[in-house]
C-alpha positions, 0 to 999 in steps of 0.5 A: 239848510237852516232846517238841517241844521236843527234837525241835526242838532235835535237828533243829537240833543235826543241821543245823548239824553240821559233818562234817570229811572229811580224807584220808588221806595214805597212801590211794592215788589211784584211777586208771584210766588205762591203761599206756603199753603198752597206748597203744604197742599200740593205735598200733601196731594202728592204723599196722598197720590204716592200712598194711593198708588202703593195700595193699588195691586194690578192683575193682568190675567191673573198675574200681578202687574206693575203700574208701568206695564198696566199703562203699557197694555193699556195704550197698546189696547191689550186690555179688554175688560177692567174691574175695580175691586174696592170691597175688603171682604174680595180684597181678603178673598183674593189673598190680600191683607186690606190694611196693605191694599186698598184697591184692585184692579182686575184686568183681562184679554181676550184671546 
C-alpha cells in the first residue's frame, strides 16, 4: 500500500509538471525559402520557355496545328513521322518570316 501511495504521488507530481520552453534569442531561424537568384532564374527560364513555344510553328499534313492538338495526336500515336526544321533558309522557303519562327515541326501520318 505504501508503494501505491508513492507511486500515486509521482504520477501526480509528473502530471502537473510544468515544462518552460524559452527560446533562445541567438538560436537562428530555420528557413527554407530559396534566394532571389534562384526566383530570377526560374522567371527567366519561363520567359525563355513561353518565347521558345511561341516561335514554334506545328504542321500536321500540312496544316498548321496548335501545341495542345500536336500533344493530342502525339499521345493517341496518329503521328508517325517528325521532322524538325531549325534551318532559316526552309523556314523562309515554307513561308515563314524567321524573325517570327524559329522552329518547325513538320509532322505526318500515314494513312
Amino acid at each position: 500500500m505504501k508503494n501505491f501511495i508513492i507511486v500515486l504521488a509521482l504520477a501526480l507530481v509528473s502530471c502537473n509538471a510544468r515544462t518552460n520552453y524559452k527560446s533562445d534569442k541567438n538560436a537562428p531561424i530555420v528557413d527554407y525559402n530559396q534566394s532571389y537568384e534562384y526566383y530570377d532564374q526560374s522567371r527567366n527560364l519561363n520567359e525563355a520557355t513561353k518565347r521558345y513555344n511561341e516561335q514554334t510553328v506545328y504542321l500536321f499534313n500540312g496544316k498548321q496545328i496548335t501545341n495542345k492538338k500536336f500533344k493530342q495526336l502525339f499521345e493517341k500515336e496518329k503521328i508517325k513521322s517528325i521532322e524538325n526544321i531549325l534551318d532559316k533558309e526552309k523556314i523562309t522557303h515554307l513561308g515563314y518570316s524567321y524573325d517570327k519562327v524559329k522552329r518547325i515541326i513538320f509532322t505526318s501520318s500515314l494513312k
